[in-house]
N, C-alpha and C positions, 0 to 999 in steps of 0.2 A: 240367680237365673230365674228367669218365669217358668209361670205352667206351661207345658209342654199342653198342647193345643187336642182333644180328643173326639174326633167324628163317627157319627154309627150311620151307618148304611142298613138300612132295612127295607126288607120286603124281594130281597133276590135269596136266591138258595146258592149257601155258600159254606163249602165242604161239609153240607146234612142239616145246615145252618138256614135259619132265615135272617139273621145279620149278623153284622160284622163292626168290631168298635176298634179303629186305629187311629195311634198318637204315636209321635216320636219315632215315625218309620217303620214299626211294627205294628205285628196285631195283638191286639192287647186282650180280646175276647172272642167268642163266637156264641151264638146261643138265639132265646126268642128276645126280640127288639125290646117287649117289656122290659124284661130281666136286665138286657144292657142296661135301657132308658134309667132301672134304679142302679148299680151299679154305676153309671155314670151319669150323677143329674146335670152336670156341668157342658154336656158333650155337646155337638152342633148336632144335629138329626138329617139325613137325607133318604128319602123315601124313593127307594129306586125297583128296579122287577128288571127279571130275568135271569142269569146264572154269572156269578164271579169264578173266574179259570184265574188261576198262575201267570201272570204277563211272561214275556217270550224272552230267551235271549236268542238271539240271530247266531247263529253259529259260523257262517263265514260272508263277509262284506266286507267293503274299502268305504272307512264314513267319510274322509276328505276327496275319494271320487263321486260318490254317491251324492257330497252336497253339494260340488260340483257340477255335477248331470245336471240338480234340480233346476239348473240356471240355463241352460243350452239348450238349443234347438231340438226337438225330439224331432226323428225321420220314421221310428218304426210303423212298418206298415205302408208305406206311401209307396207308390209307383214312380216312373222318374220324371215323367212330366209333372207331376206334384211335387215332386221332391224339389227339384228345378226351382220351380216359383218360389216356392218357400225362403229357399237358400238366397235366392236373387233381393226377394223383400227384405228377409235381416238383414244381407249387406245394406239395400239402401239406408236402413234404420241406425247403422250401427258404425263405426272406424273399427279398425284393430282387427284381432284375430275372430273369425268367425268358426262359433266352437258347433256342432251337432255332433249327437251319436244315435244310438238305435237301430244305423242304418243295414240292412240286408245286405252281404257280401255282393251280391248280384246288382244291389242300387248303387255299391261305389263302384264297382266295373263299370256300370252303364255312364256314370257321371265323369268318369278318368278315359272316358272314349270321347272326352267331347273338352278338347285342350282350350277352347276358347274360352267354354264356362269356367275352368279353373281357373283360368288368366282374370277374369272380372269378380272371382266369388275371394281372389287374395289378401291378405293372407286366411290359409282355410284351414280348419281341423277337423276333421269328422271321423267318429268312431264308427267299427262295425257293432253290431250288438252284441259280441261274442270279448271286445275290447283285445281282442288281436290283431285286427289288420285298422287300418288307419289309411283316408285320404287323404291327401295336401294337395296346395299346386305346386307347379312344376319348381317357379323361382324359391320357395320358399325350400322345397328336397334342394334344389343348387347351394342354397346359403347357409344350409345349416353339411353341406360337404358330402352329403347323402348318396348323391351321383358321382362320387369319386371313391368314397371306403362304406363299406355294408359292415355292419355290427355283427360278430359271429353268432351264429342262431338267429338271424333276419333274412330278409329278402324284398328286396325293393324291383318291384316289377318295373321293363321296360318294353316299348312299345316295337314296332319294323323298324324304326329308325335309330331304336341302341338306345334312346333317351328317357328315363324315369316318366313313366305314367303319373306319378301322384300314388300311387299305392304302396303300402311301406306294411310289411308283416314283421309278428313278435319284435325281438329289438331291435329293428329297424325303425320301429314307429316309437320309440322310445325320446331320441333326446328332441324330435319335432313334437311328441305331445308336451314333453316338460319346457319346452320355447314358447307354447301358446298358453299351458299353465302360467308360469314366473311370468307373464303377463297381467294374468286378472289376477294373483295376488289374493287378501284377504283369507287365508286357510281357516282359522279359526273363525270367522265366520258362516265359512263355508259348513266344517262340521257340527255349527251349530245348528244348521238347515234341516241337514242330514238327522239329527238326532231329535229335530221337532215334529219331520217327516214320522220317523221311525215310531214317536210315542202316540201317535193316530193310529198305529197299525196294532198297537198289542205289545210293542220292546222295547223293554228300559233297558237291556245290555247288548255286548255284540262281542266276536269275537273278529275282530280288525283288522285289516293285514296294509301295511301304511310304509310308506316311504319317508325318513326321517323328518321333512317337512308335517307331513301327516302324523307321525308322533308328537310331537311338538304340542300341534292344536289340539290334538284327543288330548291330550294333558290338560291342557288348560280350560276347554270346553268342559273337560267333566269334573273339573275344580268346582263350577259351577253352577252346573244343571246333573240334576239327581237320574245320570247314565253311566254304568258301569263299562268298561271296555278292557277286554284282553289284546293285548297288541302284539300281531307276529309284525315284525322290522324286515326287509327285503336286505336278506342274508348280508350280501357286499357290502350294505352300510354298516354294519357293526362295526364296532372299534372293538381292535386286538384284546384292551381290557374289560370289556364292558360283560356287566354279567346282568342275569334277570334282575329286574327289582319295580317297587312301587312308581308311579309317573303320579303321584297325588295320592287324594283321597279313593277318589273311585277307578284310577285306572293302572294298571299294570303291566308292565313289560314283560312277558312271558315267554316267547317264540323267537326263532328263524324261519324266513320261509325261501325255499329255494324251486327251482321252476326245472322243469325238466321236457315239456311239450309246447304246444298251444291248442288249438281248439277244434271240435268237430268241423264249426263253420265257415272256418277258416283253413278246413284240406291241414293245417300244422297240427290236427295230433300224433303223437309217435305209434304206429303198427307194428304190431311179426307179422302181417301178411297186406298186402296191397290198399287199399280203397277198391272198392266194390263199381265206383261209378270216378276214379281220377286213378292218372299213374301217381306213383309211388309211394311209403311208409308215414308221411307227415316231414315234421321239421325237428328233430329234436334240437334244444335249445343248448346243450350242456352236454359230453362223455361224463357219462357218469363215475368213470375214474377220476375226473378232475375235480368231484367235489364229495370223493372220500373224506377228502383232510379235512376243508374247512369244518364239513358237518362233525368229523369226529373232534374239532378243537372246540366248537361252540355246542356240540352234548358236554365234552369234559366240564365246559362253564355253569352244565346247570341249565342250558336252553330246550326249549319244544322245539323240535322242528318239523316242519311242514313244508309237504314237497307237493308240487304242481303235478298231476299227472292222469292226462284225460284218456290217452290212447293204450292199450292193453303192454304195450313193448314199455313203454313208461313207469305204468304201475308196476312190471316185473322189477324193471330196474329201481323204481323206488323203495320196494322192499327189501331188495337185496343190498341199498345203501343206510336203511333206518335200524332191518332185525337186529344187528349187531351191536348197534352202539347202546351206551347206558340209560337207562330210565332217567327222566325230568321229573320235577314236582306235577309238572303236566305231560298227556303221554306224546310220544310223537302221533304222526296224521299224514294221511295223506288225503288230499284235497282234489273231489268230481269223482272220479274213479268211475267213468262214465262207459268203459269196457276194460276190463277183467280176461288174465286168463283163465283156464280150466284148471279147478282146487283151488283156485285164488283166496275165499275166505277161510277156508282154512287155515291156510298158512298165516293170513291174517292175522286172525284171533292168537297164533300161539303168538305171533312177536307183541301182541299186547296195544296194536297200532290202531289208530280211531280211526273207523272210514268217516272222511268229512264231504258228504254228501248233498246236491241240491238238487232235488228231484222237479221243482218251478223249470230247469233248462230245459223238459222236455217241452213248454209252453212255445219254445223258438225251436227246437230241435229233433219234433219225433220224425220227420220227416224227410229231413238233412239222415238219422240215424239208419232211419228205410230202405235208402236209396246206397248211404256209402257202407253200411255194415250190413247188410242183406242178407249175407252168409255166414254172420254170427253173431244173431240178435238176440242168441238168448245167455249171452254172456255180456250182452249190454244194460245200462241198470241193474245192477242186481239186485236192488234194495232188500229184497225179502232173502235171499239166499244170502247175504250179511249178514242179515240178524239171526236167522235162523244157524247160521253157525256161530251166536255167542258175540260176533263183533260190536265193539263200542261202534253206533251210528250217530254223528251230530249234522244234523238238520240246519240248514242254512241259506240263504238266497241267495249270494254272489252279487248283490246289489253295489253298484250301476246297471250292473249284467240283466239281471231278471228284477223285477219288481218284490220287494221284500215282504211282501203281503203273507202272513202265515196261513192266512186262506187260499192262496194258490199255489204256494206250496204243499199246502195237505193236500190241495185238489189233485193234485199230480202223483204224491206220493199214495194217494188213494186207489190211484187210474194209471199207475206206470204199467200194469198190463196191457196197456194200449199197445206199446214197443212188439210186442207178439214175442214167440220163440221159449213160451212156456212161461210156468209160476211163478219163476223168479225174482220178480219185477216188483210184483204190488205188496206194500205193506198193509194191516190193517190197521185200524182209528189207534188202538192201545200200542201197538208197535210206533207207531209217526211220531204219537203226543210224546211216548217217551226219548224218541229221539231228538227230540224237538226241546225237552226239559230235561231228563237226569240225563242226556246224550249229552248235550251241549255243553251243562254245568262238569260233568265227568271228564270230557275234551280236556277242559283248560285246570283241573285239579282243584274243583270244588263240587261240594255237597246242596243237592237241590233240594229245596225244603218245601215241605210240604203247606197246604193253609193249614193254619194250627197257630194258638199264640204263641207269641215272642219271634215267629217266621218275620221276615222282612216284609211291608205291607207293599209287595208288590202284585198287584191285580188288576184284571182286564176284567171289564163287562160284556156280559152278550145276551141278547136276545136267548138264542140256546148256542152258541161254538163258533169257534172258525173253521172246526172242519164241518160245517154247515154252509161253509161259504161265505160267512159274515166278517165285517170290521167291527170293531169294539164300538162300543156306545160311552165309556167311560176307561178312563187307566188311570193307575194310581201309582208310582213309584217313589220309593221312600216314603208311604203314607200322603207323599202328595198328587193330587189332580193334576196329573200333564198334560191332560188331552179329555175333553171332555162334548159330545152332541150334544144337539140342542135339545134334544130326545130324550137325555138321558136321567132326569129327573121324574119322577112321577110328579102331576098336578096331584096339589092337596084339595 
């Protein structure tokens, strides 16, 4: 075998340190630059400044939608007459199905009010940003049988005249977005996108949640490239015998994840009491008696599982389907938990359950929360009333959903007192970071390590943090440069 290859970084402060001497994936030293330089006279030398942080794992994302997105039309923020144009020019650009998301629940209303545009933007997919409700045209709902059978826990809106608008909620919008996916094809290139994206941001791992197509390419993709990923599988696809186990070197099969709501912005999360500013409780997706069994056949396996559940009537019922059943290598989760009822983390903490948290939704969402939870905002977010009763929190973005930037996630998890209705809400910087690192790492049933030799040489550069607001100037995962500014060097 050859030398294992040894690089020192000096001149950033890096855990007390002013460098850092990594080979072989690890850190092999820490100390003054001199000192490495004789200790290792062989090494390469980069002369860098500013502070080395622990790189991130992402605690909840989809990488095969997420690289996905990175190829699609983006609509957020656009009005409809922009939006309009936009949509109009890809089509002229492009055949086949035309994919956008991003879009404001209000900009696909506006766009499903106008049958003509649909009829010339065909075939159409456009996501909302919340990736619960979904536009098509009309023929395309006709061909995939949409206007004739609705999927239980969907809803496909129609118009005065009985006939499908184009708008398809929860799994209604299900087998028309997987009709415009099995189109473009390429997955594993997809999540390699995704994962080249992510190592610009600060994350060499992720905790994944992936439809078996989407297993597949995490496998392979991180056969490859030095990204670790936990994979929860969407429950239904499991096979009767399938238990946890390795998908390679870096990636693991760990989870179930089962859905129980859908989303603020989307009017589908599940209530105990009304909408504030719409009739009724949300959508739920699932009786939660019906998926007693599966979840207790696939804990007996050995699996995490992970339940959807953004609306306070959800979270009750998710806990009352997780407390009971047996501990995994990893713990179970429930995932957003975006309102809470009253004692909620409490009871939390005794079942041992991770709240999997993305505090970035409040970037699309504090507003939608203002207007539809008005009258009980301060059991929304609770970030700080989690931790402060002891609950495991893992920090995560939901990317497609939210942008996976650890900087605007801290920003939010900094600033969730915005939501009003008391203390609740905000964590501070030592609160976030650990939920963000030994949160994440403790989620999926591993130990987060600290910089210190023999640690795994995974690290981000910064100016001074990301909860400053910054992107990394350098990452390093598995001792190698993933992602590297042009900045990032100091001139000799």
């Amino acid at each position: 075998m050859g030398m294992v290859k040894t690089v020192i970084y000096d001149g950033a402060e890096v855990a007390g340190q002013k460098a850092v001497a990594v080979g072989g994936g690890r850190i092999l030293a820490l100390g003054p630059g001199e000192l490495l330089r004789r200790a290792f006279p062989e090494a390469d030398l980069r002369q860098v400044a500013g502070r080395f942080s622990p790189a991130f794992l992402d605690g909840h994302l989809h990488l095969l939608a997420y690289g996905r997105a990175l190829g699609e039309l983006d609509l957020a923020g656009l009005e409809l007459g922009a939006a309009r144009e936009a949509l109009l020019a890809a089509r002229a650009a492009r055949a086949g199905w035309l994919r956008g998301r991003g879009a404001s629940t209000g900009l696909l209303a506006g766009l499903a009010a106008d049958q003509d545009i649909l009829r010339r933007l065909a075939p159409l997919r456009v996501w909302a940003h919340d990736l619960h409700t979904l536009l098509s045209d009309p023929e395309s709902v006709r061909a995939l049988g949409l206007d004739r059978h609705v999927p239980p826990g969907g809803a496909v809106e129609r118009g005065q005249d009985g006939l499908p608008t184009g708008l398809l909620r929860e799994t209604a919008a299900l087998p028309l977005a997987k009709a415009a996916d099995e189109d473009e094809g390429g997955a594993e290139a997809a999540v390699e996108r995704a994962i080249r994206d992510l190592w610009r941001r600060g994350i060499v791992g992720a905790v994944t949640f992936e439809t078996p197509e989407g297993v597949k390419a995490v496998a392979s993709a991180t056969g490859r490239l030095p990204f670790r990923a936990y994979v929860y599988q969407t429950a239904d696809s499991i096979g009767e015998g399938t238990v946890p186990h390795r998908l390679g070197r870096r990636a693991a099969l760990v989870g179930a994840k089962f859905f129980l709501d859908g989303t603020l912005g989307s009017r589908t999360a599940w209530l105990q009491a009304p909408y504030a500013d719409a009739p009724g409780l949300g959508l739920p997706r699932h009786d939660p008696d019906e998926l007693r069994a599966p979840m207790q056949s696939l804990a007996r396996r050995g699996f995490s599982l992970a339940v959807h559940a953004i609306g306070d009537a959800a979270a009750e019922a998710a806990l009352g389907l997780l407390a009971p059943l047996p501990p995994a290598d990893a713990p179970h989760r429930i995932e957003h938990l975006q309102l809470v009822p009253e004692g909620f983390s409490r009871r939390l903490r005794a079942a041992d359950v991770t709240a999997s948290i993305q505090p970035c939704h409040l970037d699309q969402d504090l507003e939608d929360a203002r207007r539809a939870w008005a009258d009980r905002l301060g059991r929304a977010y609770p970030y700080h009333a989690l931790c402060d009763a002891g609950v495991r929190i893992a920090l995560g973005s939901d990317a497609p959903v939210e942008s996976p930037s650890p900087a605007l996630n801290l920003k939010w998890a900094l600033g969730a007192d915005a939501v009003g209705g008391g203390a609740r809400h905000r964590l501070d910087v030592g609160e976030a970071l650990r939920g963000y690192r030994e949160g994440v790492y403790g989620s999926v049933g591993r130990r987060c390590e600290d910089i210190a030799p023999g640690a795994p040489a995974d690290l981000a550069l910064y100016r001074q943090g990301p909860e400053h607001g910054e992107e990394p100037l350098l990452v390093l995962s598995e001792g190698q440069e993933v992602f590297r500014a042009a900045e990032a060097y100091v001139e000799q």
